[in-house]
C-alpha positions as CSV (number, residue, x, y, z in Angstrom):
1,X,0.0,0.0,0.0
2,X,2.9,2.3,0.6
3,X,3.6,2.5,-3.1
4,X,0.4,3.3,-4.0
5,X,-0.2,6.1,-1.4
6,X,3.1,7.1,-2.9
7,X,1.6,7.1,-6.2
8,X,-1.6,9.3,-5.1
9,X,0.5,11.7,-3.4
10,X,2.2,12.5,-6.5
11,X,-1.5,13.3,-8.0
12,X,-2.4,15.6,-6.0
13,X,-1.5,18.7,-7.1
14,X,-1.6,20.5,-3.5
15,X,0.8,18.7,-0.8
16,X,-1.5,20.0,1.6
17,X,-4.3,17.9,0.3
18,X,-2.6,14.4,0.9
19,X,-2.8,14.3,4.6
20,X,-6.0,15.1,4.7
21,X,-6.8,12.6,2.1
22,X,-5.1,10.0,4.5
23,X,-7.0,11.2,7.7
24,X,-10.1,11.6,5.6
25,X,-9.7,7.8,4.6
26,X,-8.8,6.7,8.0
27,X,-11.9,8.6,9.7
28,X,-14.3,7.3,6.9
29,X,-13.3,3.8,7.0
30,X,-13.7,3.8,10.6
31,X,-17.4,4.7,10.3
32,X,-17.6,2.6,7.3
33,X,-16.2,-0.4,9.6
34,X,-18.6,0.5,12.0
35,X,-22.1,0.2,9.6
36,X,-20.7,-3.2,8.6
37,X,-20.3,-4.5,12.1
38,X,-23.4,-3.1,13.0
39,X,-25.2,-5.2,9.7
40,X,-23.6,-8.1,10.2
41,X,-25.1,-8.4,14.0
42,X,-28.8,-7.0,12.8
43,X,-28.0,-9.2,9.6
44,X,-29.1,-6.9,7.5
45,X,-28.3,-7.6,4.3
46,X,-28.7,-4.5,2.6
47,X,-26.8,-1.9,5.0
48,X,-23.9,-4.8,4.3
49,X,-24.7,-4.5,0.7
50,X,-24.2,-0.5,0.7
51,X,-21.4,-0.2,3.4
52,X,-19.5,-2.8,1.8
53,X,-19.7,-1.0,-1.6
54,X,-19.0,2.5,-0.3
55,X,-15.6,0.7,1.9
56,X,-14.9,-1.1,-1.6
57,X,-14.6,2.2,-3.8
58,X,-12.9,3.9,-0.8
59,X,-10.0,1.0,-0.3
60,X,-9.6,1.2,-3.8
61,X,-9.2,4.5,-4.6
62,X,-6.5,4.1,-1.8
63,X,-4.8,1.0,-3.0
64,X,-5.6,-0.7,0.0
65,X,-6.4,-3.9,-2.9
66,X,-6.8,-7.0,-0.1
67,X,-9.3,-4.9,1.8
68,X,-11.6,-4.0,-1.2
69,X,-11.0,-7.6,-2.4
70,X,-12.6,-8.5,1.0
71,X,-15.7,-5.6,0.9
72,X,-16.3,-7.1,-2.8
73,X,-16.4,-10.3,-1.4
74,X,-18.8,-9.1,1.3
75,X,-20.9,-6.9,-0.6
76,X,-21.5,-9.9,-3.3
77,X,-22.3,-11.7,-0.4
78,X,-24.8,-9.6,1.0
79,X,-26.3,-9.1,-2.8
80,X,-27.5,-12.7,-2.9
81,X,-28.5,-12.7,0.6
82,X,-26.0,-15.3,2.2
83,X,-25.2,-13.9,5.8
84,X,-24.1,-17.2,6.8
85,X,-20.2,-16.6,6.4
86,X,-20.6,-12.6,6.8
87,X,-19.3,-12.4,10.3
88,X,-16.1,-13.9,8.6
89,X,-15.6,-12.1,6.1
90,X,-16.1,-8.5,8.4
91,X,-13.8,-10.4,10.6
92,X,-11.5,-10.6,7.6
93,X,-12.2,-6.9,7.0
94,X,-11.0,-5.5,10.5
95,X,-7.9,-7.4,10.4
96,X,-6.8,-5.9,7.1
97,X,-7.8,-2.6,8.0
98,X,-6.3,-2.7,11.1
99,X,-3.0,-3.5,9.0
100,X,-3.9,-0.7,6.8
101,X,-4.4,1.8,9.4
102,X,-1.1,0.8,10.8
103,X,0.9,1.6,7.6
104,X,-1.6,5.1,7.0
105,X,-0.6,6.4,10.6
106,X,3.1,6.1,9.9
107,X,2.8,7.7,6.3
108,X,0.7,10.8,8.1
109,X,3.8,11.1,10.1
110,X,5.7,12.3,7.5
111,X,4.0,15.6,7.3
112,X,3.6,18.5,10.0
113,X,0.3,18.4,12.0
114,X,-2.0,21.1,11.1
């Protein structure tokens, strides 16, 4: 992921705008994470279906791949209705965010708090 946040850095045109990108991500995905826990124990398969989809688009814009390979997995899951395996899969989805979080934090280092 470290390339790829790399790589969006180096599209933004203002450096100022890449930190807040990365908090932006970190503070969105953490409410994101939060509607999918909150499905998957109502087992409501459409607020999976919808936070799953927003997460996906989210990770991905990020290049956080593994974790938007695991809301895609969820999301599809949630489409057809199959909750059965869902608390794995958001399982899944907290350990690889936690990882992703991990490796965000230390790239926000590298700029001045604002």
């Amino acid at each position: 992921i470290s390339a790829c946040l790399v790589g969006s850095e180096m599209c933004i045109r203002d450096r100022d705008e890449y930190p807040v990108l990365l908090d932006t991500f970190v503070t969105d995905s953490e409410e994101r994470l939060r509607l999918l826990q909150d499905a998957q124990q109502d087992q409501d398969a459409q607020a999976m279906r919808r936070a799953a989809h927003s997460f996906k688009g989210s990770c991905s814009n990020m290049g956080a791949k593994a974790l938007a390979e695991s809301c895609r997995d969820l999301e599809e899951l949630a489409r057809r209705g199959e909750l059965a395996g869902s608390a794995q899969l958001v399982s899944r989805i907290e350990r690889e965010f936690a990882i992703v979080r991990i490796l965000l934090k230390s790239e926000r280092q590298r700029f001045p708090a604002r």
